[in-house]
C-alpha positions as CSV (number, residue, x, y, z in Angstrom):
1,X,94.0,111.3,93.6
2,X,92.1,111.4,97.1
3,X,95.5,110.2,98.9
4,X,97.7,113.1,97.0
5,X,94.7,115.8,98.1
6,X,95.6,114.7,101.6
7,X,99.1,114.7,101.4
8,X,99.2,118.7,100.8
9,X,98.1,119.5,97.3
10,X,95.0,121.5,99.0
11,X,97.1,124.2,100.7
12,X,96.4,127.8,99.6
13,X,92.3,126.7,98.1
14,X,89.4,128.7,99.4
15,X,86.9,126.4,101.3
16,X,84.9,125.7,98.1
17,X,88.0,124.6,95.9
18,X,88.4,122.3,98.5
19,X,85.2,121.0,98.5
20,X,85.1,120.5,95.1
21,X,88.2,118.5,94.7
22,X,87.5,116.0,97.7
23,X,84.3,115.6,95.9
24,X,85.5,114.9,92.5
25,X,88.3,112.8,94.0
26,X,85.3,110.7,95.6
27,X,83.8,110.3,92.4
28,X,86.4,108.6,90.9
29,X,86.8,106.8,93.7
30,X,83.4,104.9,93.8
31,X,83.2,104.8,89.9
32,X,86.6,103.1,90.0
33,X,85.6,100.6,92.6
34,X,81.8,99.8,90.7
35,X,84.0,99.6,87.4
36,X,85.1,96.2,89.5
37,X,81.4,94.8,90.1
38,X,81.0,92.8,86.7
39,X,84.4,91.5,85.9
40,X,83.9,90.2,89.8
41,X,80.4,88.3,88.9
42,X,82.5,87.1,86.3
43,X,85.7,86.1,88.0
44,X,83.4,84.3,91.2
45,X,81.3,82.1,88.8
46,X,84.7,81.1,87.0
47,X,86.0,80.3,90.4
48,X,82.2,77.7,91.6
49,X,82.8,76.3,87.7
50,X,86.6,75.1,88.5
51,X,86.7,74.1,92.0
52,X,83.3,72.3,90.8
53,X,85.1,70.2,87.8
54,X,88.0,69.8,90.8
55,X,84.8,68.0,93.0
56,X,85.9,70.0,95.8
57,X,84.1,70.8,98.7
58,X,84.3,74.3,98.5
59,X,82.7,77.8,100.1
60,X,83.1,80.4,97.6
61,X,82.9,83.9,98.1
62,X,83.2,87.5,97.2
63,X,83.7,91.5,98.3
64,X,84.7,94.5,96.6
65,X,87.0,96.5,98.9
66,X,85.0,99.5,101.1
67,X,85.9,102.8,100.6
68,X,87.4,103.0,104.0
69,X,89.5,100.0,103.6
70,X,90.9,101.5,100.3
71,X,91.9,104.9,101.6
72,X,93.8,102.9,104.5
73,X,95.6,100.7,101.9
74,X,96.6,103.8,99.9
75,X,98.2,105.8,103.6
76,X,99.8,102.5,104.3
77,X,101.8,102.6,100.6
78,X,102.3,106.5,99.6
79,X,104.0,105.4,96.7
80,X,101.0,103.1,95.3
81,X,98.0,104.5,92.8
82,X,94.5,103.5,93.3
83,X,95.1,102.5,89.2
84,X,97.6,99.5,90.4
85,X,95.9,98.2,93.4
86,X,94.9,94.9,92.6
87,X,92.8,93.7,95.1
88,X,89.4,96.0,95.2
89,X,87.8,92.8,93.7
90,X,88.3,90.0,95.1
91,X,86.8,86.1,95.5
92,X,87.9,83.5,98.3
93,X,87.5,80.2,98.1
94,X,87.8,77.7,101.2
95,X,88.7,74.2,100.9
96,X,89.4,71.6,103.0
97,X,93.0,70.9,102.3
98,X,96.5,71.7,100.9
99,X,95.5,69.4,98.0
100,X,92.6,71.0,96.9
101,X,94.4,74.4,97.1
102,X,97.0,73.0,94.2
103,X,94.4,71.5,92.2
104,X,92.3,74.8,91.9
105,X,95.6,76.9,91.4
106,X,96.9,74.5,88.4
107,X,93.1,74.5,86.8
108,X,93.0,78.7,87.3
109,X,96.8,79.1,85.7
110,X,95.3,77.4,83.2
111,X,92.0,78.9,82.5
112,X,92.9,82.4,83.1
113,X,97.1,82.9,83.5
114,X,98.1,84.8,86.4
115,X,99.1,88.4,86.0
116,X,99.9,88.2,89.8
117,X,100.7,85.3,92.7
118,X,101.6,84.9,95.9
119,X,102.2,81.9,97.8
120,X,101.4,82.6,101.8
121,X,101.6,78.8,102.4
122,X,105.4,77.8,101.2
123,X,106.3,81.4,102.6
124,X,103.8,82.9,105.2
125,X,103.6,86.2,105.7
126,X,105.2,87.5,109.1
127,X,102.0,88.0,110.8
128,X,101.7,84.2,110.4
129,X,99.2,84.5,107.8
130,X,98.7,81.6,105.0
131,X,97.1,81.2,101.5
132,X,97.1,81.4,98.0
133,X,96.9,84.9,96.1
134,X,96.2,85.0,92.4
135,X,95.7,88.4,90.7
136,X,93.6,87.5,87.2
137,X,92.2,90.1,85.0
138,X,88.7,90.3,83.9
139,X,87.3,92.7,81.3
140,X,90.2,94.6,82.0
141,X,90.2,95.0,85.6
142,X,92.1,93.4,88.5
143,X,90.8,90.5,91.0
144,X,92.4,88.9,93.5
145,X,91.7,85.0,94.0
146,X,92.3,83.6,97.4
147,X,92.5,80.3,98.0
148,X,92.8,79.1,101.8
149,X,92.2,75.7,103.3
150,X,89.3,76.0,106.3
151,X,92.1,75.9,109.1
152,X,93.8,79.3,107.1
153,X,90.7,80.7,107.1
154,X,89.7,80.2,111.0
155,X,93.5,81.7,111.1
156,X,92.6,84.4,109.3
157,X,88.8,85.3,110.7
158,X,90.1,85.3,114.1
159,X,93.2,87.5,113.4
160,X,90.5,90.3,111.6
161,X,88.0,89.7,115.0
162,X,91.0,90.7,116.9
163,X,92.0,92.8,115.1
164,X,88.4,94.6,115.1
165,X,88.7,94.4,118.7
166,X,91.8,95.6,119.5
167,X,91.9,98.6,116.6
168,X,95.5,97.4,115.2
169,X,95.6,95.7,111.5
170,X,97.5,92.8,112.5
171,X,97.1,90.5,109.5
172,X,99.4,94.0,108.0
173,X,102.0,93.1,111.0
174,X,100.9,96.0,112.9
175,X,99.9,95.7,116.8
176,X,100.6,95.0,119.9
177,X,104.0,92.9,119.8
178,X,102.7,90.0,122.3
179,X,99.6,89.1,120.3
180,X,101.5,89.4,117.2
181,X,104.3,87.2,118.4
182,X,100.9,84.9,119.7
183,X,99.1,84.7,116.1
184,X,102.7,83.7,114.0
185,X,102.7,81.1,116.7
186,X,99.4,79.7,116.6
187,X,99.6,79.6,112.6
188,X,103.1,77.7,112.7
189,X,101.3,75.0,114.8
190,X,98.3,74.6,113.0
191,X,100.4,74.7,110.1
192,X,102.4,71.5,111.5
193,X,98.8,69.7,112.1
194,X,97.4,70.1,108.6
195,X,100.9,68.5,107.2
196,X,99.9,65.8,109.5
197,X,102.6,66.0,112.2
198,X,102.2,66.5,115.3
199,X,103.1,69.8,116.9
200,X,105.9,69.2,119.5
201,X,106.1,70.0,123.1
202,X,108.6,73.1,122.8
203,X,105.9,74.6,120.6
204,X,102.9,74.2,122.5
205,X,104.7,75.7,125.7
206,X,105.9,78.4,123.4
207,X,101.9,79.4,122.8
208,X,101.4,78.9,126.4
209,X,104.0,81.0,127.6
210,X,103.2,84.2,124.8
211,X,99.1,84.0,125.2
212,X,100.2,84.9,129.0
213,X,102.1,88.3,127.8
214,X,99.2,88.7,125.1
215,X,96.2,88.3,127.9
216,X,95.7,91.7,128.5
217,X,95.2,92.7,124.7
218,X,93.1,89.4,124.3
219,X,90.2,89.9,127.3
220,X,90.4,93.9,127.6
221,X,91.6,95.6,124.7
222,X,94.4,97.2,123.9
223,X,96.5,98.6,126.7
């Protein structure tokens, strides 16, 4: 509703027609996005109880979407309705290896089968980004279940930092082509290390060689 307001539909309103539709379109906004509080209590303790019967070490976490962040997701895909997004709740647990990541995904398909999935590890994103995404509905709503190993996670917290830093989504793919290129690199090599190998010589000198071009977006900003 908000995202088709901006798009045109309030051509030709007097100031106060406007004013009331942004506000009613806001309304359903943050009503939508509480709707998501209790069936994401519900979903998080679900989450502690299996990775607990899976004895895994495990941080386990959760966030409902801001505002903000769901207005950007909704300019970023015209064609998507704030009805379908499924990731305004959403849990994260972090475990210490691949392993761990299976075992919690086969107990959750289990306990609660998936309406949605994605597997960031067997195919990362472009960005270099890895994990597990589950979509699982709760009381009738969407949440989204990550499930990331701690080395995905450092991945993925110093991406957002940069990110935060730089003002360019780059977990989306979007920024500066050098740091971009940078990240996918740095994710291919720690994803080498965490299957054990050992990350060869051509690769290393390949990170050396594209944190150089990405320098100047890493220690001052974007340029």
């Amino acid at each position: 509703m908000i995202r088709r307001y901006r798009h045109g539909d309030l051509r030709g309103l007097t100031d106060a027609e406007v004013g009331d539709k942004l506000l009613r379109a806001a309304e359903v906004l943050f009503a939508y996005r509480a709707a998501h509080q209790y069936p994401l209590s519900k979903a998080n303790m679900g989450l502690r109880s299996m990775v607990t019967t899976e004895r895994c070490r495990v941080e386990v976490s959760q966030r409902l979407k801001r505002a903000p962040t769901i207005l950007a997701k909704l300019d970023l895909h015209p064609t998507m309705r704030l009805s379908a997004m499924q990731d305004i709740g959403g849990c994260r647990a972090v475990l210490t290896s691949i392993d761990e990541i299976r075992r919690v995904e086969r107990r959750l398909r289990r306990n609660r089968p998936p309406v949605g999935y994605d597997d960031y590890i067997t195919t990362p994103k472009s960005s270099g980004y890895r994990g597990v995404h589950v979509i699982v509905e709760y009381d009738g709503r969407l949440i989204e279940i990550q499930l990331r190993t701690t080395v995905m996670h450092e991945w993925a917290i110093t991406v957002e930092r940069l990110s935060g830093r730089i003002g360019s989504d780059l977990k989306s793919g979007r920024g500066p082509a050098e740091v971009l290129d940078l990240m996918e690199a740095i994710s291919e090599a720690m994803a080498t290390e965490e299957y054990g190998a050992v990350v060869p010589q051509v690769q290393v000198d390949r990170i050396k060689s594209l944190r150089k071009l990405a320098n100047p977006y890493l220690t001052g900003g974007s340029t």
